[in-house]
C-alpha positions in Angstrom: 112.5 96.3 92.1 115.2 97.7 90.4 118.7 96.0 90.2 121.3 96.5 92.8 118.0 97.5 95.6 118.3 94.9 98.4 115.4 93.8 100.6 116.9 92.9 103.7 115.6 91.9 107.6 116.4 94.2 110.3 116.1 93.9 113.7 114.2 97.8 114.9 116.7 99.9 116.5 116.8 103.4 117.1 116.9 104.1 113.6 114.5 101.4 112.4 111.0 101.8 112.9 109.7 98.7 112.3 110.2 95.9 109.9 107.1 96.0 107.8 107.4 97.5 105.2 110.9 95.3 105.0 114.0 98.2 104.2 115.2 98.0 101.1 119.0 99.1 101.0 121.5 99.6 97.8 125.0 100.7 97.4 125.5 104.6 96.6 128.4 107.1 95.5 128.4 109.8 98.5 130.1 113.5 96.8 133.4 113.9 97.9 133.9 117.1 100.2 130.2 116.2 102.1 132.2 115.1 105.3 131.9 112.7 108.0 127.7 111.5 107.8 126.3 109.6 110.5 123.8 106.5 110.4 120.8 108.5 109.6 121.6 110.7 108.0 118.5 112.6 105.1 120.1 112.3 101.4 119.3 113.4 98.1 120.4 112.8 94.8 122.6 115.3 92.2 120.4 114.3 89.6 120.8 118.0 87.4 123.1 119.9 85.7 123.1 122.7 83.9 125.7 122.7 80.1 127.4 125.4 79.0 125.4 128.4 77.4 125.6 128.2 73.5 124.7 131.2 71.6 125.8 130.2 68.2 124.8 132.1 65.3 123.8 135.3 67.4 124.8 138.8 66.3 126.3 140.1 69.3 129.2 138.7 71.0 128.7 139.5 74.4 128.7 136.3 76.6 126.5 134.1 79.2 128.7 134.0 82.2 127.9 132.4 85.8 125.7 130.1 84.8 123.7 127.8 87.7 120.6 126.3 88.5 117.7 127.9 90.8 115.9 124.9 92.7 112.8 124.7 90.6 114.9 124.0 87.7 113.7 121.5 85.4 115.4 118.5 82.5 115.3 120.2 78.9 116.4 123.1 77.5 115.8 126.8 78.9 116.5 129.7 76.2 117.6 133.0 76.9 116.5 135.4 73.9 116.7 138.8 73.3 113.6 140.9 72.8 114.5 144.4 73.1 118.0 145.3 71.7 119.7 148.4 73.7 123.0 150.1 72.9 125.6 148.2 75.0 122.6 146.4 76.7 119.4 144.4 76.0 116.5 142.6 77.7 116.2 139.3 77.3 113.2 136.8 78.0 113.9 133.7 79.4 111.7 130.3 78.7 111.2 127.2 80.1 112.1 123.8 78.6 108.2 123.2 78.1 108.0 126.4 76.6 107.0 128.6 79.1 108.2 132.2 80.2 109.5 133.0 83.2 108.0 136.1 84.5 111.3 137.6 85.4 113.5 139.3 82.5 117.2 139.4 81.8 119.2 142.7 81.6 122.7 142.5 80.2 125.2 143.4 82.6 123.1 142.5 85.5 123.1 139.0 87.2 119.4 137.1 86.7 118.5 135.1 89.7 115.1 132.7 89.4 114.1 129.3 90.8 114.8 128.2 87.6 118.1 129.6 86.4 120.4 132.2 87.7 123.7 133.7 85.1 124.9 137.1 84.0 124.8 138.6 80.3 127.7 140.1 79.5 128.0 142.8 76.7 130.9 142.8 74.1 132.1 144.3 71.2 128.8 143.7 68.5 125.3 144.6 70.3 122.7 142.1 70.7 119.8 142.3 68.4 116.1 141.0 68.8 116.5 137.4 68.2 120.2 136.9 69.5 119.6 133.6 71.9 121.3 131.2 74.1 120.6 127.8 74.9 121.0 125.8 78.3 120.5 122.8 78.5 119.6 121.4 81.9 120.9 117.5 81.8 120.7 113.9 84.1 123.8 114.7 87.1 126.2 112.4 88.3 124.1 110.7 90.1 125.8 110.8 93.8 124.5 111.6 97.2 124.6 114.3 99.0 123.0 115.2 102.8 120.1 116.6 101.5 119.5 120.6 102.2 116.3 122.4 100.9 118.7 125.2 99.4 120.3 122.9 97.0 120.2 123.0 93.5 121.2 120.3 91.5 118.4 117.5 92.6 119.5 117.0 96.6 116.9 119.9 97.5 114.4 116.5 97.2 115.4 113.6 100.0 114.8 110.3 98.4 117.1 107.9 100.8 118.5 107.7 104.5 122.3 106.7 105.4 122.2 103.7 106.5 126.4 103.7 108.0 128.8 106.2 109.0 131.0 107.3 106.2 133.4 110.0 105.6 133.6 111.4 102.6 135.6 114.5 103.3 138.6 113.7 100.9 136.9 111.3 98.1 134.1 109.8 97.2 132.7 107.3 99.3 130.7 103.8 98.4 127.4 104.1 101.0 124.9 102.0 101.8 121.5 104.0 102.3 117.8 103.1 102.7 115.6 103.7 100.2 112.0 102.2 101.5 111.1 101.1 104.9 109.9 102.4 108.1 112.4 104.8 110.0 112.1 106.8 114.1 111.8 110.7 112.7 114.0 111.5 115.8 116.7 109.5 114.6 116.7 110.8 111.0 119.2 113.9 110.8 118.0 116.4 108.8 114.2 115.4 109.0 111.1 118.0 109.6 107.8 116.8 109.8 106.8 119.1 106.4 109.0 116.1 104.4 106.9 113.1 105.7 104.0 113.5 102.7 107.2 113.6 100.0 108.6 110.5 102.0 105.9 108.7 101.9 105.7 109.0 98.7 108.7 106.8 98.2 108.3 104.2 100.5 109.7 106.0 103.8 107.4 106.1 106.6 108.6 107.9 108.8 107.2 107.4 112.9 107.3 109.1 116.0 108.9 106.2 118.6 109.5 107.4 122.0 
């Protein structure tokens, strides 16, 4: 178990669906701006970012602007790399950090959107030739908690833990306890669908109809 993970005994409440397997608690950073959570509550971890474009040593100066993640973004580094060069424009290919491309191409001047990585190339003053290329690197987040939401991008589209007191974390960032194995009432989990138990179970969460 890894350090700062508590096993703890529990008396089953509303929340608690069971005591076997025991819950196993630890102490997290909720995001500041989340709000007030209840007991409960589905989390998941910012556990991606996304660095700022680089394009050194490229002919054209245009820029890589509105950079962000899609939600099947991955860790490593995604290049964005010119393959057709266009007067004031160019089409770019865009590949995955295991070296993949994704199907979807890049027009300067036009914003990209994927699952992977969304920004906008920006023309300038030297045209982009075949070649040009940036680099964005897709990096470990801050590691805080967020309610989870399947439209999130930077790790909390994945619920790995459940809030296990109130907090309010509408002005700062908030210390939390939160649940990360045990056995849990799906009706009393806030942000649960029944489409999440096989992911869930996966991490130790079992989650149980109790009426």
């Amino acid at each position: 178990m890894d350090a700062g993970m508590t096993t703890v005994e529990h008396t089953p409440d509303n929340l608690l669906g069971g005591s076997a397997p025991a819950p196993v608690t630890e102490t997290v950073t909720i995001l500041s701006g989340e709000g007030a959570l209840s007991r409960g509550r589905l989390l998941g971890k910012m556990d991606r970012a996304a660095g700022a474009p680089d394009g050194t040593g490229n002919t054209g100066d245009g820029t890589m602007t509105a950079v962000s993640l899609g939600i099947a973004a991955r860790l490593g580094t995604y290049t964005v790399e010119c393959i057709a060069a266009a007067a004031n424009g160019g089409t770019f290919k865009v590949v995955d950090p295991d070296g993949y491309a994704i199907d979807a191409q890049a027009e300067v001047g036009a914003a990209f959107t994927s699952g992977h990585l969304n920004f906008t190339l920006n023309d300038g003053g030297a045209d982009f030739i075949v070649g040009d290329k940036f680099a964005v690197v897709v990096g470990a987040g801050s590691g805080k908690y967020r309610a989870y939401n399947a439209a999130n991008t930077d790790g909390s589209q994945h619920p790995v833990a459940i809030l296990g007191a109130d907090v309010d974390a509408t002005a700062a960032d908030k210390p939390a306890s939160v649940y990360l194995m045990g056995c849990f009432n799906g009706a009393s989990v806030t942000g649960y669908a029944a489409g999440l138990k096989p992911a869930l179970r996966q991490l130790g969460i079992f989650i149980k109809s109790i009426s």
